[in-house]
N, C-alpha and C positions, 0 to 999 in steps of 0.2 A: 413883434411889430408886423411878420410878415403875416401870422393870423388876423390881424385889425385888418390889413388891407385885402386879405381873400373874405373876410365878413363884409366887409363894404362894398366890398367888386359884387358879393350877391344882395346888398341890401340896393346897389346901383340897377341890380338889373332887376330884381322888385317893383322901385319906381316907374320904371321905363316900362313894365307890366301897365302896372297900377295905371299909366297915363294910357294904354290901348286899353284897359277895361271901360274908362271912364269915358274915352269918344263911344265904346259900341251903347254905355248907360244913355249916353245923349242923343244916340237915334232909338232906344228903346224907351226911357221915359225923360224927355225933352222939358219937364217943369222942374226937373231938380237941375237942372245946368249948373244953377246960383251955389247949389249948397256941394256942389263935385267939384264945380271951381273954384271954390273958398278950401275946399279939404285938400285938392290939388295942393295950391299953394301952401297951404300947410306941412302937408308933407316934405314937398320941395324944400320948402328953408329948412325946416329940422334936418332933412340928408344934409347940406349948406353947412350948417350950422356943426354937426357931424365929420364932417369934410378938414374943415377951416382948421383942426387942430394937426390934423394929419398933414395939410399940406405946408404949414408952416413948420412941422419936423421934418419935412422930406426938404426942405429949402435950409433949415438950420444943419445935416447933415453933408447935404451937397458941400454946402462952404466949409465944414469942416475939413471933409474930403479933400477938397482941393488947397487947402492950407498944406494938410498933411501931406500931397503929392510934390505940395512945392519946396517943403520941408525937406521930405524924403531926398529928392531931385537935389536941392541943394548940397545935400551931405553927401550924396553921393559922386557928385562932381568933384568935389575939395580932394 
């Protein structure tokens, strides 16, 4: 798990490239705007889309986590 999330910590910082390459494209050749901002957004949802599975393990382990802390907590009280 923790290799998926250093893969996407640099595919995140890739994007955030990709988005300063694509303003200096736009003061360099100004008639592709149309088709850097359609690849843009393309990009972007696929990272999104990317994402969406990981953050919804990192939300189904938190809760587990804290079942099991309250578990733990509890037996240990008794």
């Amino acid at each position: 798990m923790l290799m998926v999330q250093s893969q996407l910590k640099v595919k995140e910082v890739q994007v955030q490239a990709l988005e300063t390459q694509a303003a200096k494209l736009r003061d360099v050749d100004p008639e592709k705007e149309q088709l850097l901002s359609s690849r843009k957004a393309e990009v972007e949802e696929r990272f999104t889309r990317l994402l969406a599975p990981l953050v919804e393990r990192r939300k189904k382990l938190d809760q587990f986590k804290r079942v099991q802390q309250v578990c733990f907590v509890s037996i240990s009280c008794v």
